[in-house]
VOGU-478195 format. One record per residue: residue in three letters; residue number from 1; x, y, z of N, C-alpha, C, O, CB in turn. Coordinates in nm, 2 decimals, padded with zeros to 4 digits. Glycine has a CB too. Example, Ala and Ser with C-alpha at 12.3 -4.5 7.8 and 13.67 -1.06 7.14 Angstrom:
BEGIN
   resn   resi     n_px     n_py     n_pz    ca_px    ca_py    ca_pz     c_px     c_py     c_pz     o_px     o_py     o_pz    cb_px    cb_py    cb_pz
    ALA      1    01.32   -00.57    00.78    01.23   -00.45    00.78    01.32   -00.33    00.78    01.42   -00.33    00.85    01.13   -00.45    00.90
    SER      2    01.28   -00.22    00.71    01.37   -00.11    00.71    01.29    00.00    00.79    01.34    00.11    00.80    01.41   -00.06    00.57
END
This chain:
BEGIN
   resn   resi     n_px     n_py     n_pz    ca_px    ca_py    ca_pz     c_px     c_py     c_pz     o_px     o_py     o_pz    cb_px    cb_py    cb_pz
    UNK      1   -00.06    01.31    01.18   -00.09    01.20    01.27    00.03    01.09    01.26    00.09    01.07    01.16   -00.22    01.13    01.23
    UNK      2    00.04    01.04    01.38    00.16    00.91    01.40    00.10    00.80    01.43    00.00    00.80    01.49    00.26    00.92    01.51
    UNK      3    00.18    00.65    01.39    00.12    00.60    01.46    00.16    00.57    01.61    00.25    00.64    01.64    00.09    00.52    01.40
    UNK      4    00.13    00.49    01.71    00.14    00.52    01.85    00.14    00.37    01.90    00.05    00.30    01.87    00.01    00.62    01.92
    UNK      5    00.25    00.33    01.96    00.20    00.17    02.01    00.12    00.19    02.21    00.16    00.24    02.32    00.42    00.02    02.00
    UNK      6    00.03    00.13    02.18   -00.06    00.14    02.30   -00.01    00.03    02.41   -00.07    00.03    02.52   -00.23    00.11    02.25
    UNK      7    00.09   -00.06    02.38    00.11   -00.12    02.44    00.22   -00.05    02.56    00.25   -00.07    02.68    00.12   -00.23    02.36
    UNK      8    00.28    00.04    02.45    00.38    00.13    02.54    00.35    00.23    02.66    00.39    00.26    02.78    00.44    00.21    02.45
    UNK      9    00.18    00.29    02.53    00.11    00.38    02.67    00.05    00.28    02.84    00.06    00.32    02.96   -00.07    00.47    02.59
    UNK     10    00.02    00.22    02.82   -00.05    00.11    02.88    00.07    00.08    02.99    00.05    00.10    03.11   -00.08   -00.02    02.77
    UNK     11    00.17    00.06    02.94    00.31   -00.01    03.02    00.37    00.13    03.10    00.43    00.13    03.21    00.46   -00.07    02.88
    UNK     12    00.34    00.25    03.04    00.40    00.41    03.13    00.30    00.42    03.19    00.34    00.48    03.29    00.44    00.56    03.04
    UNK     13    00.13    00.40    03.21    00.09    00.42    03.31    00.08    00.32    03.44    00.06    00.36    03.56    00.00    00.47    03.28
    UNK     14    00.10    00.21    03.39    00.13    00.10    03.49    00.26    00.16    03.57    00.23    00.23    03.66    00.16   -00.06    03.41
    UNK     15    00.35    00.15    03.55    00.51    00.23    03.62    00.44    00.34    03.66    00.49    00.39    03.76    00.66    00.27    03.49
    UNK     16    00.35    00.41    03.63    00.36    00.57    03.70    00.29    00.58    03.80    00.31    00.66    03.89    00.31    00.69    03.63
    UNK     17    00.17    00.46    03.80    00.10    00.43    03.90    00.16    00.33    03.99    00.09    00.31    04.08   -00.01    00.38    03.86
    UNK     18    00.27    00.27    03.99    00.35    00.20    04.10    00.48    00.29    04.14    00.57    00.24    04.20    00.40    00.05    04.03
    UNK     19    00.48    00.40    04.13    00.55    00.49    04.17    00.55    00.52    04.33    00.47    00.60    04.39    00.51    00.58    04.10
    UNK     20    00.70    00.41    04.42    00.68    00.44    04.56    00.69    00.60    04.59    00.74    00.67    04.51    00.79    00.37    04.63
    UNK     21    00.65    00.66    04.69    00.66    00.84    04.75    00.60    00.85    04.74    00.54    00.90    04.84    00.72    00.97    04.71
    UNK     22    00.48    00.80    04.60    00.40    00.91    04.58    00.30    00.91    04.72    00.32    00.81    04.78    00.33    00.90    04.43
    UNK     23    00.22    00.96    04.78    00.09    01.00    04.88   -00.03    00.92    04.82   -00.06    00.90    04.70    00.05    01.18    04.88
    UNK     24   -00.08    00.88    04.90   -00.21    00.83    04.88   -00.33    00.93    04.76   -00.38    00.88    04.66   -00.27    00.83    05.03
    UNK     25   -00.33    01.00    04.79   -00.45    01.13    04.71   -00.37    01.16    04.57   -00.43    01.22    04.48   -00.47    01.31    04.82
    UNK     26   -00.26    01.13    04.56   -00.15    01.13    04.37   -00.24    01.00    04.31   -00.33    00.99    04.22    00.10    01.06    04.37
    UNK     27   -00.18    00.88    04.41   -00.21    00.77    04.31   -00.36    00.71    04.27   -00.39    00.63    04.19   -00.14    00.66    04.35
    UNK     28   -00.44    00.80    04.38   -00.60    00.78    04.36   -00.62    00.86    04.22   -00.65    00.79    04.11   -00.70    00.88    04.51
    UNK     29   -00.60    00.96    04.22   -00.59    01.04    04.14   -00.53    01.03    03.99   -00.58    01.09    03.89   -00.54    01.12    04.20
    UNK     30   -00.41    00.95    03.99   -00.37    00.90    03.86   -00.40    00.72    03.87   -00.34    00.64    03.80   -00.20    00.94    03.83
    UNK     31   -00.49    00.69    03.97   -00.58    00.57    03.91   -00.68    00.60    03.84   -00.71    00.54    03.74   -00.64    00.50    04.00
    UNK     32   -00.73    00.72    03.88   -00.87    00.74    03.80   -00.85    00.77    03.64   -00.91    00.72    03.54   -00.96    00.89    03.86
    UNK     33   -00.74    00.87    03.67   -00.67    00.94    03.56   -00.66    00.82    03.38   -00.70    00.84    03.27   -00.49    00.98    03.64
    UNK     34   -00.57    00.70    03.48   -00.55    00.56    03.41   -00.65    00.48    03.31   -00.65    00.44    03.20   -00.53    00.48    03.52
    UNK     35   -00.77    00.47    03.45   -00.84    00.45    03.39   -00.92    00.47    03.28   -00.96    00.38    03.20   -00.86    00.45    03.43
    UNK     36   -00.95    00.61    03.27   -00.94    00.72    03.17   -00.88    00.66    03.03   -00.94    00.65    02.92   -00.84    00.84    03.22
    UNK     37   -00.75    00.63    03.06   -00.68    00.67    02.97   -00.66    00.54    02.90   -00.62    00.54    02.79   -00.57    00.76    03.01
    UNK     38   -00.68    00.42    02.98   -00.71    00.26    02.99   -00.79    00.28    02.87   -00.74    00.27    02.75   -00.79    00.20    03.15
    UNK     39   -00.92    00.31    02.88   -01.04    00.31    02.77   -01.04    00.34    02.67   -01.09    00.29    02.57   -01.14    00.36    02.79
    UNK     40   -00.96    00.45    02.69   -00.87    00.54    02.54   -00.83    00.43    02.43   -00.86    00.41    02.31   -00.69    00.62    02.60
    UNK     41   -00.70    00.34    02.54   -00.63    00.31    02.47   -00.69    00.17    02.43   -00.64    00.13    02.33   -00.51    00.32    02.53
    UNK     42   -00.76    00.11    02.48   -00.85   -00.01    02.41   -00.92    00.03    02.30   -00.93   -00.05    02.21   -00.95   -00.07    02.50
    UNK     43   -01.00    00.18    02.28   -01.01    00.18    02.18   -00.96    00.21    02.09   -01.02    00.18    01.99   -01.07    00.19    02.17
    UNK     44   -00.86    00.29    02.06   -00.76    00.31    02.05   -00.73    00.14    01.90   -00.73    00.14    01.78   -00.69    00.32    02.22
    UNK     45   -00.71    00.06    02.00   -00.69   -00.08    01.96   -00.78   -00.14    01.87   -00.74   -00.21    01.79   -00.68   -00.15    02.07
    UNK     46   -00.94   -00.11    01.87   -01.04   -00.14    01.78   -01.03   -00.07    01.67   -01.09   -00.11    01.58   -01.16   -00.13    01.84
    UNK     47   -00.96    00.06    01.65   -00.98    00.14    01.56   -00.92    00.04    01.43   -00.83   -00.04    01.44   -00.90    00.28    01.60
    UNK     48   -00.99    00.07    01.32   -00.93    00.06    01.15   -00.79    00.05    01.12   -00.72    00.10    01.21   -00.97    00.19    01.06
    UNK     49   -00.73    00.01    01.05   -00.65    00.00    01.04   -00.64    00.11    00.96   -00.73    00.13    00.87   -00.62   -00.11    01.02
    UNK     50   -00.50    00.22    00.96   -00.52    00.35    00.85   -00.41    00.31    00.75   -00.32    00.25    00.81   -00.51    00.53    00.92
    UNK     51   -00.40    00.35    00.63   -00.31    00.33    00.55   -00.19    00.46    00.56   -00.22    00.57    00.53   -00.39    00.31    00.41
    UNK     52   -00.08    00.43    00.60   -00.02    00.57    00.59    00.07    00.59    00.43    00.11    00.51    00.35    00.09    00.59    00.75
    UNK     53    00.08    00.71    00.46    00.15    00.79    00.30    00.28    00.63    00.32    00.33    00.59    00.43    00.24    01.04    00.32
    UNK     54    00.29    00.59    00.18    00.38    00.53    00.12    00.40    00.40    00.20    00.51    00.36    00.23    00.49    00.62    00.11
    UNK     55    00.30    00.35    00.21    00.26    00.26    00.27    00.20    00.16    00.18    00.09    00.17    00.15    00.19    00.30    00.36
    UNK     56    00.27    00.06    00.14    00.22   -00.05    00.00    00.09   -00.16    00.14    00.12   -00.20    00.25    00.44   -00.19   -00.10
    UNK     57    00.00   -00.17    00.08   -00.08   -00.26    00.13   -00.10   -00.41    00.04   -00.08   -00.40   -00.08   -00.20   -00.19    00.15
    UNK     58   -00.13   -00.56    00.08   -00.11   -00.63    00.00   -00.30   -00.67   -00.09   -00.40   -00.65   -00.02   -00.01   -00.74    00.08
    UNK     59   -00.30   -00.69   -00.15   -00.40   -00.72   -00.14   -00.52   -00.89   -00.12   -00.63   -00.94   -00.14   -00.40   -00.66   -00.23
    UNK     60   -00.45   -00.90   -00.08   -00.46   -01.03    00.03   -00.50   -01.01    00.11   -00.58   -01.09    00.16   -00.38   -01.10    00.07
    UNK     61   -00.47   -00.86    00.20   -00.53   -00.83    00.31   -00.62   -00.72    00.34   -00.68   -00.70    00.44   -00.44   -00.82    00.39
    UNK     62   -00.63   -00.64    00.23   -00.74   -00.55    00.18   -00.72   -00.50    00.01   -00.62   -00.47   -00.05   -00.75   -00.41    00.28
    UNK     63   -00.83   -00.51   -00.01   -00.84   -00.38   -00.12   -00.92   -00.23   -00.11   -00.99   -00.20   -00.02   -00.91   -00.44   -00.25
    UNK     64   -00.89   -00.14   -00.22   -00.92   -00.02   -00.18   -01.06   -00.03   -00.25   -01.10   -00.13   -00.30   -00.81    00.10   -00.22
    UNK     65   -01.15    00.12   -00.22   -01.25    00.09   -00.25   -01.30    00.07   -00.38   -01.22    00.12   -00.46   -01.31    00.15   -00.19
    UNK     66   -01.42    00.02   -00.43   -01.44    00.05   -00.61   -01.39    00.15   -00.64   -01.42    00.25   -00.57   -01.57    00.05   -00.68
    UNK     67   -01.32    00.18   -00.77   -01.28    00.28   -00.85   -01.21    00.36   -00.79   -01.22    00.47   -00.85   -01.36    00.34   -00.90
    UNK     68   -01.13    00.36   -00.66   -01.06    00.44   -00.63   -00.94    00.41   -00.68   -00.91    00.30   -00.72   -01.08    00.45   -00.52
    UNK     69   -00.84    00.54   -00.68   -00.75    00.58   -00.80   -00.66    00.57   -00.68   -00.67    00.63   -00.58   -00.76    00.74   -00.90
    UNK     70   -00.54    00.44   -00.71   -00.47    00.41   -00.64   -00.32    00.34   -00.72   -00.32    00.26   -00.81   -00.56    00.32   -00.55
    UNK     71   -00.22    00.39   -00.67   -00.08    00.32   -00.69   -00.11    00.16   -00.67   -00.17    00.10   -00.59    00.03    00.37   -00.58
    UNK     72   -00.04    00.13   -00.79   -00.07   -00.03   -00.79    00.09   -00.09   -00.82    00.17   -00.01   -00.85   -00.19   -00.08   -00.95
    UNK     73    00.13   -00.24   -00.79    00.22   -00.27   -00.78    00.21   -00.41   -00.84    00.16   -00.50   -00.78    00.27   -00.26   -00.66
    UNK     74    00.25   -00.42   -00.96    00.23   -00.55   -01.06    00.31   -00.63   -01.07    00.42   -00.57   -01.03    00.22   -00.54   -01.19
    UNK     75    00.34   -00.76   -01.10    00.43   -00.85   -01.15    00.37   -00.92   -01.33    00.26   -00.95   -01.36    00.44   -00.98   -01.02
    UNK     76    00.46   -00.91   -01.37    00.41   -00.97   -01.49    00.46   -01.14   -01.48    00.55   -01.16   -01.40    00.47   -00.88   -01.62
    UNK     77    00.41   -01.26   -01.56    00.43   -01.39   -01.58    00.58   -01.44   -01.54    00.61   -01.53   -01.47    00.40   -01.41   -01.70
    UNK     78    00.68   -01.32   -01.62    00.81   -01.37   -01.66    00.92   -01.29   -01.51    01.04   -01.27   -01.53    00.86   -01.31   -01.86
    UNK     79    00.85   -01.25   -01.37    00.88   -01.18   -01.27    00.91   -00.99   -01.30    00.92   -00.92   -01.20    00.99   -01.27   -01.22
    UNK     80    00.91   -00.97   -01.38    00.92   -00.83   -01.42    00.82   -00.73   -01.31    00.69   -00.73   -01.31    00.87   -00.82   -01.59
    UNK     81    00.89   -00.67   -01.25    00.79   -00.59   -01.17    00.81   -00.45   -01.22    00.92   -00.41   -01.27    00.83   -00.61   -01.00
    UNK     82    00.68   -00.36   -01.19    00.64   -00.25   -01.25    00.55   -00.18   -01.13    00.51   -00.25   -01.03    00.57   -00.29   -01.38
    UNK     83    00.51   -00.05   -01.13    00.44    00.01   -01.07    00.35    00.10   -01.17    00.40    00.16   -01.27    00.51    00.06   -00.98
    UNK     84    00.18    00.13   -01.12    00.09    00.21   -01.23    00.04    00.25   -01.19    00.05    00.24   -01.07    00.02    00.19   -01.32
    UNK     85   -00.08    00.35   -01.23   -00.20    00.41   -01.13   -00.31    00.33   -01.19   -00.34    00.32   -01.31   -00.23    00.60   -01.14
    UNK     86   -00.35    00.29   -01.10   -00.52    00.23   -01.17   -00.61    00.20   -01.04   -00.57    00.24   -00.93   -00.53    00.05   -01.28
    UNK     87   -00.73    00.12   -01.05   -00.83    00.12   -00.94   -00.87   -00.06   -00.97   -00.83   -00.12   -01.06   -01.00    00.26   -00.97
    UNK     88   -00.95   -00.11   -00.84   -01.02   -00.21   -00.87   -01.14   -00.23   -00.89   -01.21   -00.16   -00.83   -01.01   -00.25   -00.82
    UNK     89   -01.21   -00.33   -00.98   -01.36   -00.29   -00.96   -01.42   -00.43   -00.93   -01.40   -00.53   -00.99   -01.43   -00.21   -01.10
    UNK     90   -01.52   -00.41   -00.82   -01.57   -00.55   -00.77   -01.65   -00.60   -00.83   -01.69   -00.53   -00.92   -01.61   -00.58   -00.66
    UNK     91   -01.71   -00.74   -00.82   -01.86   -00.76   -00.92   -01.90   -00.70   -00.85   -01.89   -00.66   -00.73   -01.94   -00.90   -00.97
    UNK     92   -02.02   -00.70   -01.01   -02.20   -00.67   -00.99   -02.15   -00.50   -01.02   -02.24   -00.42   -00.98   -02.30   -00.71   -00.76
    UNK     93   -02.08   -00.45   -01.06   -02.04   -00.30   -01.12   -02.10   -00.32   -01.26   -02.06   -00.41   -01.34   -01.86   -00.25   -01.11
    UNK     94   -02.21   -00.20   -01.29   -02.25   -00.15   -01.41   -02.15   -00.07   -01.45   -02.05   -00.03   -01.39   -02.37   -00.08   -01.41
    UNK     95   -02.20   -00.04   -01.60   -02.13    00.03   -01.73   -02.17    00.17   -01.63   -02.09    00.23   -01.56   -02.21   -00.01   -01.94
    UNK     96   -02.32    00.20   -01.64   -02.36    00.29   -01.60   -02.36    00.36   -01.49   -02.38    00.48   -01.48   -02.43    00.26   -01.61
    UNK     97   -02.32    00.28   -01.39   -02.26    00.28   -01.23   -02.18    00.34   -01.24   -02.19    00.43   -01.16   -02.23    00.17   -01.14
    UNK     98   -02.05    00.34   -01.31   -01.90    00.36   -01.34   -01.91    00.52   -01.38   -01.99    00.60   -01.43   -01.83    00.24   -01.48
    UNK     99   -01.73    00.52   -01.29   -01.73    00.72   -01.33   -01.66    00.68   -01.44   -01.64    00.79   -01.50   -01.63    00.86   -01.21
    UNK    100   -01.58    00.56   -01.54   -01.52    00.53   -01.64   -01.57    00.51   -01.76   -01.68    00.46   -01.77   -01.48    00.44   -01.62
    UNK    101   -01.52    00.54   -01.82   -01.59    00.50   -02.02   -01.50    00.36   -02.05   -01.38    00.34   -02.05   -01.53    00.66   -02.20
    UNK    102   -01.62    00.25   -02.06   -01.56    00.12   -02.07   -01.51    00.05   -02.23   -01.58    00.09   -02.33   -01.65    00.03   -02.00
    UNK    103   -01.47    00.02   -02.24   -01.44   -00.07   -02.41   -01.51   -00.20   -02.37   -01.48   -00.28   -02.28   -01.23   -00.10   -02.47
    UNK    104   -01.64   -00.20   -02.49   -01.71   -00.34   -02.44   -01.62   -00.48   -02.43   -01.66   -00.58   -02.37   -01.82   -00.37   -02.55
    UNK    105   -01.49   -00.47   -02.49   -01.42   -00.59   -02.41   -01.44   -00.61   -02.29   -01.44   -00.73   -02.27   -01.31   -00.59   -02.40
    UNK    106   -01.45   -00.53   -02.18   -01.42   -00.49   -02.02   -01.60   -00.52   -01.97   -01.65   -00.48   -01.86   -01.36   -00.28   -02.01
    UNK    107   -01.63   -00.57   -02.03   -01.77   -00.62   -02.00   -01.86   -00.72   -02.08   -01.94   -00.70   -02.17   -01.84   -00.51   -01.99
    UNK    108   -01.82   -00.83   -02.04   -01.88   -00.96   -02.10   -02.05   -00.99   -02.07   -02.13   -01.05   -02.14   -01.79   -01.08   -02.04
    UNK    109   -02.05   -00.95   -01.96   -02.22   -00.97   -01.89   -02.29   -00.89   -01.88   -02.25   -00.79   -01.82   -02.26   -01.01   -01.78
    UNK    110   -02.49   -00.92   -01.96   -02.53   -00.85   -01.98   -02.64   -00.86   -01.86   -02.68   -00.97   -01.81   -02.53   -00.85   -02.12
    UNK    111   -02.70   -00.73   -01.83   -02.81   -00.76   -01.73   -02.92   -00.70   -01.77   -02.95   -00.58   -01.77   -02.79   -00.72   -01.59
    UNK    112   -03.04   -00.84   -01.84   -03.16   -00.75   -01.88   -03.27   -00.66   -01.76   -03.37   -00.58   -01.78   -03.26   -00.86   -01.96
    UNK    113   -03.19   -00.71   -01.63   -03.31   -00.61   -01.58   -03.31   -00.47   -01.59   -03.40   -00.39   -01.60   -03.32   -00.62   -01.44
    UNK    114   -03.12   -00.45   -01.59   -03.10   -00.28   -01.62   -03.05   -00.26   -01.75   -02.97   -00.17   -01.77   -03.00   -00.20   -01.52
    UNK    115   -03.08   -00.36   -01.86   -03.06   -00.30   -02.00   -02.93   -00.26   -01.99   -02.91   -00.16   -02.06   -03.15   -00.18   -02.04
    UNK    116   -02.81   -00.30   -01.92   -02.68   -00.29   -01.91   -02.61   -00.44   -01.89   -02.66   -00.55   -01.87   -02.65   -00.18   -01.79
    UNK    117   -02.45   -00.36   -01.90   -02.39   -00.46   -01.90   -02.27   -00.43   -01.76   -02.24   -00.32   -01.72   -02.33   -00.48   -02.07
    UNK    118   -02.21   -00.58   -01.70   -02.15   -00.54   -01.56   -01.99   -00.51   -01.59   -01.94   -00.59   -01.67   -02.18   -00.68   -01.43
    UNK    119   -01.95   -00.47   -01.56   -01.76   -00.44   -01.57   -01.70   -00.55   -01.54   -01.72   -00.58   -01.42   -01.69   -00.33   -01.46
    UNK    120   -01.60   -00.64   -01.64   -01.58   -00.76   -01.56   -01.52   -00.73   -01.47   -01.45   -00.63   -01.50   -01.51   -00.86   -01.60
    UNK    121   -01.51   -00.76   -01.32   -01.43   -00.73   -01.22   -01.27   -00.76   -01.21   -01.21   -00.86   -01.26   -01.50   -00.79   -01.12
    UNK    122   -01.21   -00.65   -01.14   -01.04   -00.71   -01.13   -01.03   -00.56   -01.15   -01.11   -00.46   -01.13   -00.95   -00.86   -01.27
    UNK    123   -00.87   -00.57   -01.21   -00.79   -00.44   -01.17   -00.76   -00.35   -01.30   -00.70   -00.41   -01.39   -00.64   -00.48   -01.09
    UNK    124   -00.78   -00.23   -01.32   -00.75   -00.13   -01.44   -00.65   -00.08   -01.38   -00.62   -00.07   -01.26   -00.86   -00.02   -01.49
    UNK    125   -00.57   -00.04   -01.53   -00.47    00.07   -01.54   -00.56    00.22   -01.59   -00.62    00.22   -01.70   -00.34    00.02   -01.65
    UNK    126   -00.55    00.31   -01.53   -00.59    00.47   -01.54   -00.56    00.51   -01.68   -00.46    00.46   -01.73   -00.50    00.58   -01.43
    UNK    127   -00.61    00.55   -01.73   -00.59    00.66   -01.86   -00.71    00.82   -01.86   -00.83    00.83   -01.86   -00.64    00.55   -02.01
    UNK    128   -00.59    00.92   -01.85   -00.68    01.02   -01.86   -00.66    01.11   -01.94   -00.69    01.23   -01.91   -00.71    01.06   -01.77
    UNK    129   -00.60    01.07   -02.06   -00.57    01.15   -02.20   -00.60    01.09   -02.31   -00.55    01.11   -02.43   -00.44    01.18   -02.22
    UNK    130   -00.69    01.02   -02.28   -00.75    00.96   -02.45   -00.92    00.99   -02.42   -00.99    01.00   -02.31   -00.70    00.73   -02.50
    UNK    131   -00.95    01.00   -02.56   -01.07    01.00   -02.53   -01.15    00.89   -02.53   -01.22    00.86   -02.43   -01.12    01.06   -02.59
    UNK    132   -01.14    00.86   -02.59   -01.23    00.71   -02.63   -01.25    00.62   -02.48   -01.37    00.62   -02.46   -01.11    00.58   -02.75
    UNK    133   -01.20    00.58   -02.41   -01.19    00.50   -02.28   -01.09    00.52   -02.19   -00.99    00.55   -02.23   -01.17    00.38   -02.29
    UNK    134   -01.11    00.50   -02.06   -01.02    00.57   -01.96   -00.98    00.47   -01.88   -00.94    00.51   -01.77   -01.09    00.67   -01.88
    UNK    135   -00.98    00.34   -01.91   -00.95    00.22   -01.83   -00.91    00.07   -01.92   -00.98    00.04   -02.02   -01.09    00.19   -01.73
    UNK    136   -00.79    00.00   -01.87   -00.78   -00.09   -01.96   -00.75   -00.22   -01.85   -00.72   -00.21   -01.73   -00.67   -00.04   -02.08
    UNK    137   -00.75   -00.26   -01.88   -00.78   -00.39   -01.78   -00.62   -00.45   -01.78   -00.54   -00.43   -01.88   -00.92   -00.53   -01.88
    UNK    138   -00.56   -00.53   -01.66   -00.43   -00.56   -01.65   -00.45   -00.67   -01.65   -00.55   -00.73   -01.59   -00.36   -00.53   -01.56
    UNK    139   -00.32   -00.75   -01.75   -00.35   -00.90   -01.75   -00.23   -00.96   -01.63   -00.21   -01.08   -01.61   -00.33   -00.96   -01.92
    UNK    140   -00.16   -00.84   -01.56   -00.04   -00.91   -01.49   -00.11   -00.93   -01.33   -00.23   -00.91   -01.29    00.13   -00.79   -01.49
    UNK    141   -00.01   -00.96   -01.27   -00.08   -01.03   -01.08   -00.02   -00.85   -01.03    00.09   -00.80   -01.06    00.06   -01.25   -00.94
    UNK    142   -00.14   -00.79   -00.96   -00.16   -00.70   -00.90   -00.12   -00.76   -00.75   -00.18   -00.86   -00.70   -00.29   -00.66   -00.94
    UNK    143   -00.01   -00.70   -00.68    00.01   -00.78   -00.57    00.04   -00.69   -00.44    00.07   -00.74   -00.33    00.13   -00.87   -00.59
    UNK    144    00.02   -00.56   -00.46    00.04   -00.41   -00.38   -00.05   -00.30   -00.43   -00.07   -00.28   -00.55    00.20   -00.35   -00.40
    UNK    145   -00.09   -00.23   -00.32   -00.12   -00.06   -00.37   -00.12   -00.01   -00.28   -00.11   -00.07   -00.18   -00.24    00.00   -00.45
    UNK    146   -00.12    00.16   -00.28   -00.07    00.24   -00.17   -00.18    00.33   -00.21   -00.25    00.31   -00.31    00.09    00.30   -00.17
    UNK    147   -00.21    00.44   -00.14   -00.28    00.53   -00.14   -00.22    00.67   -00.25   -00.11    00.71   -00.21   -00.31    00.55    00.01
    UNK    148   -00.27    00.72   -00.35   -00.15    00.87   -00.38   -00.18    00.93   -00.31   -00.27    00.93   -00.22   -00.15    00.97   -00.50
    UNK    149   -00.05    01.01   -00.36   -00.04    01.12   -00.27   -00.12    01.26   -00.27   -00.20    01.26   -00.37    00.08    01.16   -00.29
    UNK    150   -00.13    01.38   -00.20   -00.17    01.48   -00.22   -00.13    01.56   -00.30   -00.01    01.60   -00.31   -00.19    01.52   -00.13
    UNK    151   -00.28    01.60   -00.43   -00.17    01.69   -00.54   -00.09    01.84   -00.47   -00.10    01.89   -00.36   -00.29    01.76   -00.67
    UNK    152   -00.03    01.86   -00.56    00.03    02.00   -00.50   -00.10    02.10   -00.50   -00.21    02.12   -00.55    00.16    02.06   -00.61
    UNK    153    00.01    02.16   -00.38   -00.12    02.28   -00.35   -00.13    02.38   -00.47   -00.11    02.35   -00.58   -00.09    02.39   -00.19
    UNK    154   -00.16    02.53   -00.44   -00.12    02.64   -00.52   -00.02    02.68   -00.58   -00.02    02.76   -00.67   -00.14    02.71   -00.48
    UNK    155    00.08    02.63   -00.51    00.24    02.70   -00.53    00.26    02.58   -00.63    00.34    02.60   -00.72    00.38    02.71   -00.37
    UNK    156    00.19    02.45   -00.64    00.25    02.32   -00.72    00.23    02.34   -00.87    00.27    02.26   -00.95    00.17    02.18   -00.69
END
């Protein structure tokens, strides 16, 4: 998939439909056509915004969803920039809720209705070779992430 500027489609059927020669029964025909294709492209325009491959998003203007396993783009205090794999997690996320094994640091609040405790919210770095816990909490400004990529197929 590409993306497509609609303002362009929009502008080639305007010109194709002002096309002197053509006969009356063409341009009826690529009015209707237009129209068509008019509706398309408006919605077209409502659609989501999609993240494409290698595409840094900020997070100011979205984040990805809970716990999803996403390229992240850090700054630390002293401007040092870095890149990691980790996820975000919003409030009101349980210990229990979580596909993660947490280190009770990573959760300060306790909720007696579910006899659990909530994940403080904000951004982990991934770990998936230790046993003990699989998430550690970043103390730098998270300021980008991108979607990964697709693992290798069979031949990878």
């Amino acid at each position: 998939m590409r993306p497509i500027d609609g303002d362009y489609i929009s502008d080639a059927l305007e010109a194709e439909l002002c096309r002197e020669g053509d006969d009356l029964e063409d341009r009826q025909w690529a009015y209707g056509y237009a129209a068509g294709v008019s509706f398309a492209v408006r919605k077209l325009a409502e659609a989501p915004t999609l993240t494409l491959p290698n595409e840094w998003v900020s997070v100011e203007e979205r984040l990805p969803d809970a716990e999803k396993e996403v390229r992240l783009f850090c700054v630390t205090p002293n401007g040092y920039k870095y890149q990691c794999q980790g996820f975000y997690v919003p409030p009101g996320m349980r210990r229990d809720d979580s596909d993660y094994s947490w280190d009770w640091e990573c959760c300060d609040q306790y909720d007696e209705d579910s006899d659990d405790y909530f994940v403080n919210p904000g951004w982990y770095e991934s770990s998936h070779n230790w046993d003990e816990y699989s998430a550690f909490g970043i103390a730098d400004k998270v300021t980008y992430w991108m979607p990964l990529p697709e693992p290798p197929g069979k031949e990878g």
